[in-house]
BALOBA-1460 file (C-alpha; in Angstrom, 3 decimals):
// residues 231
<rec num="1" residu="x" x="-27.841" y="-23.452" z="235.346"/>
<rec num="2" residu="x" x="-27.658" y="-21.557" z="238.076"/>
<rec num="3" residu="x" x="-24.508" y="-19.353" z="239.554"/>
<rec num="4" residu="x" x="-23.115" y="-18.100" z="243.054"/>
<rec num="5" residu="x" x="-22.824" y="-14.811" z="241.450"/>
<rec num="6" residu="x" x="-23.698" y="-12.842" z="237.540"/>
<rec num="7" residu="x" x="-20.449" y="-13.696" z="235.240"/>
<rec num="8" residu="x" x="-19.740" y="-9.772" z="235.584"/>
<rec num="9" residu="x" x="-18.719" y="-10.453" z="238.928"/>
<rec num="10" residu="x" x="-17.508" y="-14.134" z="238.863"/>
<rec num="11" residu="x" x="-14.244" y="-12.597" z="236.417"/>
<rec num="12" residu="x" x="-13.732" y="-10.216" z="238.668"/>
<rec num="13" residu="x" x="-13.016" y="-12.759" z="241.198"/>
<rec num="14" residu="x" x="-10.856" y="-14.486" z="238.648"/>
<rec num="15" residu="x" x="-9.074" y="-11.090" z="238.401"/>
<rec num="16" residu="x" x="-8.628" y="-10.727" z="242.228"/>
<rec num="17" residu="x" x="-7.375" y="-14.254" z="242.290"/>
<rec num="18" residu="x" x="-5.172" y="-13.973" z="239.550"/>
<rec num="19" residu="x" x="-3.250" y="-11.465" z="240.991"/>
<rec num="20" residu="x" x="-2.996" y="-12.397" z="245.063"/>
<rec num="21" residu="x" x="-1.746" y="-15.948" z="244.074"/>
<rec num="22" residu="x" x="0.330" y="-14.753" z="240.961"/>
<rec num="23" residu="x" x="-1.270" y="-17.167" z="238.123"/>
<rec num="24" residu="x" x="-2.345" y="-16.735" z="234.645"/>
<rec num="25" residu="x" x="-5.429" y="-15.212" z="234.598"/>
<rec num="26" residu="x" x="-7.033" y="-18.540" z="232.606"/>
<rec num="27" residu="x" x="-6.232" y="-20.461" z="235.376"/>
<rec num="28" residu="x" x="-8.362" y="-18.295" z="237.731"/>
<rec num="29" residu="x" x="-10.800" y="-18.322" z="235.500"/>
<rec num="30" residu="x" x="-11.047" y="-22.000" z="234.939"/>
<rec num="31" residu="x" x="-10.824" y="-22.430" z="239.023"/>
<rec num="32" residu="x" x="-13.762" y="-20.314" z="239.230"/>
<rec num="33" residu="x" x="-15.404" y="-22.578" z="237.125"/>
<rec num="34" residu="x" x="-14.508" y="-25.005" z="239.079"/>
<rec num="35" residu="x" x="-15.888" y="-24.328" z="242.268"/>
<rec num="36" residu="x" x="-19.127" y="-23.451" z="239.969"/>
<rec num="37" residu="x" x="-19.554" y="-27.183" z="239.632"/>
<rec num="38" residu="x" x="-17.535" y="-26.633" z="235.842"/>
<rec num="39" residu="x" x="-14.301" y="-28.021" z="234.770"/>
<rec num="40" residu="x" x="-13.202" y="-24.707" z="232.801"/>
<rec num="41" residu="x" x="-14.668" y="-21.231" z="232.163"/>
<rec num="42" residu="x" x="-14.819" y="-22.418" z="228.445"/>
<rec num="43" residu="x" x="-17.082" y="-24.868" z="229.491"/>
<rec num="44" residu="x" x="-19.001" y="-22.217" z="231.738"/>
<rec num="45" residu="x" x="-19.241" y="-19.715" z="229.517"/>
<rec num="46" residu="x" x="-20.738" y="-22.154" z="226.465"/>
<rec num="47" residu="x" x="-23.497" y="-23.315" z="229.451"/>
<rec num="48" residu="x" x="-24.163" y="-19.454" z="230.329"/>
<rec num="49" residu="x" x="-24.549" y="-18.868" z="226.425"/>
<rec num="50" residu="x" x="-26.773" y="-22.007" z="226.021"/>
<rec num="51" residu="x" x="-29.484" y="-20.703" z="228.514"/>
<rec num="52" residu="x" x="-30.016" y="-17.339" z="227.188"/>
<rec num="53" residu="x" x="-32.750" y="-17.554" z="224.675"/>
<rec num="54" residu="x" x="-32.584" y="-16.272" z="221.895"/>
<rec num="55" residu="x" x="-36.580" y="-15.709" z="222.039"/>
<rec num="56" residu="x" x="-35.993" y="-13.155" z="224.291"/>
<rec num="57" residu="x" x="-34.276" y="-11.076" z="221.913"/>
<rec num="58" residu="x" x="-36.736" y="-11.258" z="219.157"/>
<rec num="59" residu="x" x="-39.514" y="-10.622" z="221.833"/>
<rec num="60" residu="x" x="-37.136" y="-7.047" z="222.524"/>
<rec num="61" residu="x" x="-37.462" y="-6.389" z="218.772"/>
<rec num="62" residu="x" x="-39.903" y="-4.294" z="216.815"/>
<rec num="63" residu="x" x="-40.430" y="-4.424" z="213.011"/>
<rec num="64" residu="x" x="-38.616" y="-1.659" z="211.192"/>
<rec num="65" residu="x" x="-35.488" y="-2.314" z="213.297"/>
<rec num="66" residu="x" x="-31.839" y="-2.524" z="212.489"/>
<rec num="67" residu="x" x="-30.082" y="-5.128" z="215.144"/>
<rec num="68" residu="x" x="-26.377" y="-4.780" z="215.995"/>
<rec num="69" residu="x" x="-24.906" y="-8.986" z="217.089"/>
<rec num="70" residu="x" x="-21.151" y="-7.926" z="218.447"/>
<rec num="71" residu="x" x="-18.923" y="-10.218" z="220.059"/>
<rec num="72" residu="x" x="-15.117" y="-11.110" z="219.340"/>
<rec num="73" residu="x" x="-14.304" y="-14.767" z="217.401"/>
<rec num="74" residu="x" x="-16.020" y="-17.503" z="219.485"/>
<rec num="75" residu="x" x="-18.104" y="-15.698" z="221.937"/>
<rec num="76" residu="x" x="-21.456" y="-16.696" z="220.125"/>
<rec num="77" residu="x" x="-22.701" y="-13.550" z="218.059"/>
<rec num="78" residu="x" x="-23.160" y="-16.013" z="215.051"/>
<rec num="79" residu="x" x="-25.303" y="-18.975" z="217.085"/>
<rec num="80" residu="x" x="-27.438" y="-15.880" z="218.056"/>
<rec num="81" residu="x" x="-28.315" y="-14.139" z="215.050"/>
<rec num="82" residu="x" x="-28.914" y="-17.943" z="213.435"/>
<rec num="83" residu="x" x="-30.849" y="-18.594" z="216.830"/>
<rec num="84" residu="x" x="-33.151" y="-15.111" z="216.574"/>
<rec num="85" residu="x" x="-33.805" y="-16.630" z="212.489"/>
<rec num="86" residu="x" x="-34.976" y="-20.283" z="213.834"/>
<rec num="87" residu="x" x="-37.379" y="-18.484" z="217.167"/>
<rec num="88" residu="x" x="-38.698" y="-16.518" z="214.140"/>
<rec num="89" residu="x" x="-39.578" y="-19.572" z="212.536"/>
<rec num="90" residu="x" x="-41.011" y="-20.969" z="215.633"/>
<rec num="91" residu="x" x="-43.528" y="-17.852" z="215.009"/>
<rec num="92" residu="x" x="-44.533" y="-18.340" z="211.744"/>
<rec num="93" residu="x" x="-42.883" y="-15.450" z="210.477"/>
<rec num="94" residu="x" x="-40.430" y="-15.161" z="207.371"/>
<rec num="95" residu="x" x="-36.336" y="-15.668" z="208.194"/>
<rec num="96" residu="x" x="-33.101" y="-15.060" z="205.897"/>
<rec num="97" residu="x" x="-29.713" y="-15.735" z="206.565"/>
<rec num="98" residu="x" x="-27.478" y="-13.605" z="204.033"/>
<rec num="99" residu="x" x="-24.060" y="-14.635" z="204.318"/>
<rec num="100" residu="x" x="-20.990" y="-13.898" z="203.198"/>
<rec num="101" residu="x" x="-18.975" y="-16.178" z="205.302"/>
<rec num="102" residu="x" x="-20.192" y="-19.936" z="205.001"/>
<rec num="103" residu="x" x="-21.258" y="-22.036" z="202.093"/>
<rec num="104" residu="x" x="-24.790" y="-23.505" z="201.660"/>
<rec num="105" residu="x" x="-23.903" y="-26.545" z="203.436"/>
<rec num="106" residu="x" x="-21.668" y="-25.006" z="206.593"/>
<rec num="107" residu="x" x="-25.063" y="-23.098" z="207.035"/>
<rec num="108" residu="x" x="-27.323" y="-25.712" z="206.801"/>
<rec num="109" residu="x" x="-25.575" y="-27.552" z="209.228"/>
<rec num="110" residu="x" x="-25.123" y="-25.047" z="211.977"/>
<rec num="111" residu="x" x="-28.654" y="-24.196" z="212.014"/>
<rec num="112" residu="x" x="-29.720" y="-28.617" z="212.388"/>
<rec num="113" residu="x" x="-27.231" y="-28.469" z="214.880"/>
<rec num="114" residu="x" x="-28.856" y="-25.569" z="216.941"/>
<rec num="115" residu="x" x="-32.848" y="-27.092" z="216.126"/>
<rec num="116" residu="x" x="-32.209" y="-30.911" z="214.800"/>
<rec num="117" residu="x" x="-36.288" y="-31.276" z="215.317"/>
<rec num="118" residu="x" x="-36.921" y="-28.376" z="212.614"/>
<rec num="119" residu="x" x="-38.989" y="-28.993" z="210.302"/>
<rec num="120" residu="x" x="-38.006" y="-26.255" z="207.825"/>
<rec num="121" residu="x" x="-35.225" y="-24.182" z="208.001"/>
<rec num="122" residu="x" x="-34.315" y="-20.527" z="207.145"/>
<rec num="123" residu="x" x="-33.588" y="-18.989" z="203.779"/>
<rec num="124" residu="x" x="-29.962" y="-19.255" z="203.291"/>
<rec num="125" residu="x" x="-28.777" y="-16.864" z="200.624"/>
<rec num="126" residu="x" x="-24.427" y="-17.451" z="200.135"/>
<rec num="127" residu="x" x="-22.959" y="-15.149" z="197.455"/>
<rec num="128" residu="x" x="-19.943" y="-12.545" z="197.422"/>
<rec num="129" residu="x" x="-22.438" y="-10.554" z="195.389"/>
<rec num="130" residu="x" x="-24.632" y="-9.801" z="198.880"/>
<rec num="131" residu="x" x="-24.903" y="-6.138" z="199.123"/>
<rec num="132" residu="x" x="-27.632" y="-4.198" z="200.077"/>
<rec num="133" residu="x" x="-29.205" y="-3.704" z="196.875"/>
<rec num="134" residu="x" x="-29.351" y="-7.392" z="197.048"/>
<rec num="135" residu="x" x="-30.755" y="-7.682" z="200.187"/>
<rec num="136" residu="x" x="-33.332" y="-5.207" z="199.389"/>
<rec num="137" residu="x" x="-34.406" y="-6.875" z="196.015"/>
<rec num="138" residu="x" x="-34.538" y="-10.307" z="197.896"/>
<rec num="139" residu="x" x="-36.783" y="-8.674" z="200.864"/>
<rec num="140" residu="x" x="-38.225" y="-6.832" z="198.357"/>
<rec num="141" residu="x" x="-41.674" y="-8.850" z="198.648"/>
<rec num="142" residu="x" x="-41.372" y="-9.572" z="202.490"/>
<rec num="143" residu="x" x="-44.161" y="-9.450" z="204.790"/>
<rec num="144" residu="x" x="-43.984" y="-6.642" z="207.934"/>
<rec num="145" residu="x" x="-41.952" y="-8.609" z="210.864"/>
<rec num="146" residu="x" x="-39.498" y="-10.776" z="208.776"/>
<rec num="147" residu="x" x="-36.358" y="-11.212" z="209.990"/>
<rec num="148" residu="x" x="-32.973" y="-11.386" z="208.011"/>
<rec num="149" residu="x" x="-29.729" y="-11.340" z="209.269"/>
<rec num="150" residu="x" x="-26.558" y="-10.573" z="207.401"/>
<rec num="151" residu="x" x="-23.107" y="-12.345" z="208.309"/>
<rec num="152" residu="x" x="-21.231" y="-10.242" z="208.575"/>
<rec num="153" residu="x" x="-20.949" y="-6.254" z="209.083"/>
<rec num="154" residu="x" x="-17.573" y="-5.831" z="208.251"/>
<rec num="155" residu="x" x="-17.253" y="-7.330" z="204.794"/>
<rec num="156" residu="x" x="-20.378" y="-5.761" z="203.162"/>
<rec num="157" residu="x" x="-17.980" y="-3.857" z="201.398"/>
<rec num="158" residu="x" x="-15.088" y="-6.018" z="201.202"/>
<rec num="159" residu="x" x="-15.290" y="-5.684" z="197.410"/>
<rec num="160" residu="x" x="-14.616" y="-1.711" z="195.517"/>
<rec num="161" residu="x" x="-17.222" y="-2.540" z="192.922"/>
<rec num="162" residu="x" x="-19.686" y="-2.294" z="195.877"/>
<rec num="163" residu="x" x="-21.134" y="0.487" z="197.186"/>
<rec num="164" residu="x" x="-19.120" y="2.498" z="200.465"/>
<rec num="165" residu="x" x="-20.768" y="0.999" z="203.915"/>
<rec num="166" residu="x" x="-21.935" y="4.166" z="204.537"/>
<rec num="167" residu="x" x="-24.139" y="4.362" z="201.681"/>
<rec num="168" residu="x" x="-25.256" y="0.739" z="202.223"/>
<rec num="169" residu="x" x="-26.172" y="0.869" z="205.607"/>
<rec num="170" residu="x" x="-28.384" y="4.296" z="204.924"/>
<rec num="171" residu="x" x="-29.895" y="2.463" z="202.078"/>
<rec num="172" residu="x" x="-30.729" y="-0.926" z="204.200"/>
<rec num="173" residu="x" x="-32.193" y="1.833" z="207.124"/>
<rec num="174" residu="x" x="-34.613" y="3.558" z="205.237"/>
<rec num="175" residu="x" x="-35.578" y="-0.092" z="203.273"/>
<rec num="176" residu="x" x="-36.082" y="-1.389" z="207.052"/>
<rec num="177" residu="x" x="-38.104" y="1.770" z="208.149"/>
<rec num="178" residu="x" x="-41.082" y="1.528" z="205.473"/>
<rec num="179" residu="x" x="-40.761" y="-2.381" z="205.013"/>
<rec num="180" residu="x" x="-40.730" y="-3.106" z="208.649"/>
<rec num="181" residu="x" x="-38.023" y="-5.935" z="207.979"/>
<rec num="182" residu="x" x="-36.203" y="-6.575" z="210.999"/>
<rec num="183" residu="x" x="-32.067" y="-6.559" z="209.910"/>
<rec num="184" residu="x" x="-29.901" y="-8.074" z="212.581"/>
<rec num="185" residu="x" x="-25.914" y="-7.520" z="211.176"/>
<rec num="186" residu="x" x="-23.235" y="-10.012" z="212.763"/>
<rec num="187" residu="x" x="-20.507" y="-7.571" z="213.533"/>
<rec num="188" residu="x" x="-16.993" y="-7.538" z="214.472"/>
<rec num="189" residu="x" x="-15.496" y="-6.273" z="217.802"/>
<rec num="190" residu="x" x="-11.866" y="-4.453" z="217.757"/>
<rec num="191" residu="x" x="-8.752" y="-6.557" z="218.849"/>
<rec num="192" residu="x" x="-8.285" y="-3.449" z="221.276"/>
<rec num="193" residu="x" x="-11.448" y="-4.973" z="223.605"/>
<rec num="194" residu="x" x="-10.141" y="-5.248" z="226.897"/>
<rec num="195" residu="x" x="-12.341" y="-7.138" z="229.093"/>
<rec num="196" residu="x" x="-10.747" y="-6.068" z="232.068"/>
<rec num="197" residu="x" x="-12.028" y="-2.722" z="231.435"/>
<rec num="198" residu="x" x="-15.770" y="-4.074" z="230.690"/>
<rec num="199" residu="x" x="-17.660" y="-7.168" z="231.073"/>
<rec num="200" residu="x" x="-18.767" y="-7.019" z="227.281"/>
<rec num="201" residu="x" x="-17.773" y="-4.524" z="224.669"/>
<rec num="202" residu="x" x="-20.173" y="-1.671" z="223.736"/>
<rec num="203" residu="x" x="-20.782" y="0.450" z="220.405"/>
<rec num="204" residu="x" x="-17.013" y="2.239" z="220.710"/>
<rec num="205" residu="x" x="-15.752" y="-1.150" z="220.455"/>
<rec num="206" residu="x" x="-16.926" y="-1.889" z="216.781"/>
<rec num="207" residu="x" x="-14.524" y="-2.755" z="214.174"/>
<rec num="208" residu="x" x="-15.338" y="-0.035" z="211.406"/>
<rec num="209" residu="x" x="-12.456" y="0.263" z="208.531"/>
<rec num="210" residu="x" x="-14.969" y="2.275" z="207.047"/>
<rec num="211" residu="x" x="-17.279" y="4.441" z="208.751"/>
<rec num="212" residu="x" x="-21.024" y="4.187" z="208.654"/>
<rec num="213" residu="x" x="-23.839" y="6.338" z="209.780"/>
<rec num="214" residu="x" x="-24.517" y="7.649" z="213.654"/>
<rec num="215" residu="x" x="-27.443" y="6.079" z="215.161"/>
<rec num="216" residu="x" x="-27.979" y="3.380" z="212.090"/>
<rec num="217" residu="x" x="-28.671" y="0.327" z="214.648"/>
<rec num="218" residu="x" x="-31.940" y="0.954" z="216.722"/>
<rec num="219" residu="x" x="-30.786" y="-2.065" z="219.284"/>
<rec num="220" residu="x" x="-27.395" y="-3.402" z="219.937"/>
<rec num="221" residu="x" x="-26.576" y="-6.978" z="221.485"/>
<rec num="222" residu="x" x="-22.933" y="-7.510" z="222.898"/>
<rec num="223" residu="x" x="-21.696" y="-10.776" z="223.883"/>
<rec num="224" residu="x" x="-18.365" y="-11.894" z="225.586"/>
<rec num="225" residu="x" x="-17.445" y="-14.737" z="228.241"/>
<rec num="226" residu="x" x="-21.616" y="-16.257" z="228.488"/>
<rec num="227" residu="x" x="-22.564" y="-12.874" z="229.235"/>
<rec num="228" residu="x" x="-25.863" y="-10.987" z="226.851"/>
<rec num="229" residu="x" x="-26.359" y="-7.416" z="227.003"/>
<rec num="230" residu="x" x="-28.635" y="-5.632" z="224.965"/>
<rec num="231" residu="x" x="-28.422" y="-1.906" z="224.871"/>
């Protein structure tokens, strides 16, 4: 689909309009839309999210690297970390989906939805046990360029019999750096987000009840409102 104008710029005319005529700033958003040719900026943004391949994100990644997906709820971080496993498919190469979040089935049914032609799917590993000496032993045997990617961040160490996030995420680093795994990590994005301030959230945005390591992701991917912006 094509737009009058980037979606950076398209809310900011939702902003300007909210305020000269005095409306909620969903209804300036959805009247946007509108003149887009769109009956709501829902629908817009789920159109703007459909047409950014996925493929081009696993073309911007190397082996050995560790792959921040942030978005808030609904925004689409977790159709494009399943989306990066399936284009990895599509290349012959090795995918995982640890989650700690859906079932085998919920899974299974998300990823037919996004590719109903597949002909095999992903690895789907669901446990409360996922950690990342888990994720090591089950990569343990993985060729150079395989991709995994763990739903989500935040709960990694949800449970005190697991090791701090910290230590996990140095651990998961170094096992990425001499396996050449690729590790993308569904994350979390702070309630404070403000997207007046910014189009998309950035790294300051993350959700981190416990802290983890400076520079641990090599790339970062931020969604919000059909916009993609790798950094």
């Amino acid at each position: 689909m094509r737009l009058s104008a980037p979606i950076y710029q398209l809310k900011r005319r939702a902003r300007l309009l909210s305020r000269r005529e005095t409306i909620p700033l969903h209804d300036a958003l959805d009247r946007i839309a509108q003149a887009e040719g769109l009956a709501s900026w829902s629908l817009l943004a789920s159109r703007v999210a459909q047409v950014t391949p996925a493929n081009e994100l696993l073309a911007r990644l190397a082996e050995g690297d560790m792959l921040l997906i942030g978005a808030r709820p609904g925004q689409g971080k977790t159709r494009l970390g399943l989306q990066l496993l399936l284009d990895a498919l599509h290349e012959g190469r090795r995918a995982v989906f640890f989650t700690l979040e859906y079932t085998d089935q919920q899974a299974l049914e998300r990823m037919q939805a996004l590719d109903p032609g597949l002909d095999r799917l992903p690895e789907i590993v669901t446990s409360e046990a996922i950690s990342a000496g888990v994720i090591v032993r089950h990569l343990a045997d993985a060729p150079r360029g395989t991709v995994a990617v763990i739903d989500y961040l935040q709960i990694l160490d949800q449970q005190r019999s697991k090791p701090m996030l910290a230590e996990q995420m140095a651990m998961l680093q170094e096992f990425a750096r001499q396996s050449g795994v690729i590790l993308g990590f569904i994350s979390q994005i702070d309630r404070s987000f403000d997207p007046g301030r910014a189009p998309v959230p950035g790294p300051g945005d993350i959700r981190l009840p416990n802290p983890i390591p400076a520079g641990v992701f090599s790339k970062s991917c931020f969604l919000h409102g059909g916009e993609v912006r790798m950094q």
